[in-house]
C-alpha positions, 0 to 999 in steps of 0.5 A: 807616183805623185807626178802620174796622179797629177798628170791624169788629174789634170787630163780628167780635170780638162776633158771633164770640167773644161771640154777641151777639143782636139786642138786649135780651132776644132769644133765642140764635138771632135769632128774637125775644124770649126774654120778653114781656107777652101782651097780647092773646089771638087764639085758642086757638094765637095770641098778640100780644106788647107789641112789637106781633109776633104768636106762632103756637104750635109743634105744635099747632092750635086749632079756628078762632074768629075768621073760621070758628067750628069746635066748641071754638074758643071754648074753646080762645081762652078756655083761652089766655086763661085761662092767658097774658093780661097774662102775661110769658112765655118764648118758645122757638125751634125750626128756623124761626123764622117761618110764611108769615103773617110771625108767630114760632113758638114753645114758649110757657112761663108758670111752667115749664110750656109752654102748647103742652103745656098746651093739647094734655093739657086736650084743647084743642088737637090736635098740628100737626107742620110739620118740621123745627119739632118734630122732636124733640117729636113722639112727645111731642106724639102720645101728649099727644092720645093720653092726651087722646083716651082721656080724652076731655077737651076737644073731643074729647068734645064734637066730632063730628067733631072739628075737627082734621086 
């Protein structure tokens, strides 16, 4: 009985006292990796991890370019690619940490900038907010397309109508 009274002493003690994650390299939170090798581009707002686990971007949505074809997709997959391919990159959890699809939601960040952003300033991506993911981003996010619409950067000056909803 002494050895399972130290046992869980020792679990309560850890998840308690010290926080412990989920393993090497997890975020504070359980969610998933804090760091990880792209290794794969799926399209302009999705990317596959060397574990094998697939990371949707928080705030933003790309125009379709796998299934569907929409205006800029292309673009959009070739703008993340350009910036996150074979890149270890810091991943950053909201609310919630996964969508319907089973795939992590994360902030995406590669040499302290955050590709989210990145992706809605170059007029490559338009702002997504599903709450409570975001929340406190939001405005932020807004006036990033705002500033990329009056510029017209990206799909929204070669879009008509642009692909976003």
């Amino acid at each position: 009985m002494k050895v399972f009274t130290w046992i869980f002493a020792g679990v309560a003690g850890c998840a308690l006292a010290l926080g412990c994650d989920d393993g090497p390299g997890a975020d504070e939170q359980g969610c998933g990796p804090a760091e990880a090798t792209v290794t794969r581009v799926i399209d302009g707002d999705t990317i596959e991890l060397d574990s094998g686990e697939r990371v949707r971007y928080l705030m933003i949505d790309t125009p379709e370019s796998t299934i569907e074809h929409e205006c800029w997709g292309e673009e959009a997959k070739a703008a993340n690619e350009a910036l996150v391919a074979g890149q270890t990159v810091r991943l950053r959890y909201d609310e919630e940490c996964t969508d319907d699809y089973d795939r992590l939601l994360a902030y995406v960040e590669l040499s302290g900038h955050e590709i989210n952003r990145v992706m809605v300033e170059r007029g490559h991506a338009c702002v997504l907010h599903i709450p409570p993911n975001g929340d406190a981003v939001a405005d932020e996010y807004e006036t990033l397309e705002y500033e990329a619409r009056m510029l017209d950067k990206g799909l929204w000056a070669a879009c008509d109508p642009t692909p976003c909803g």
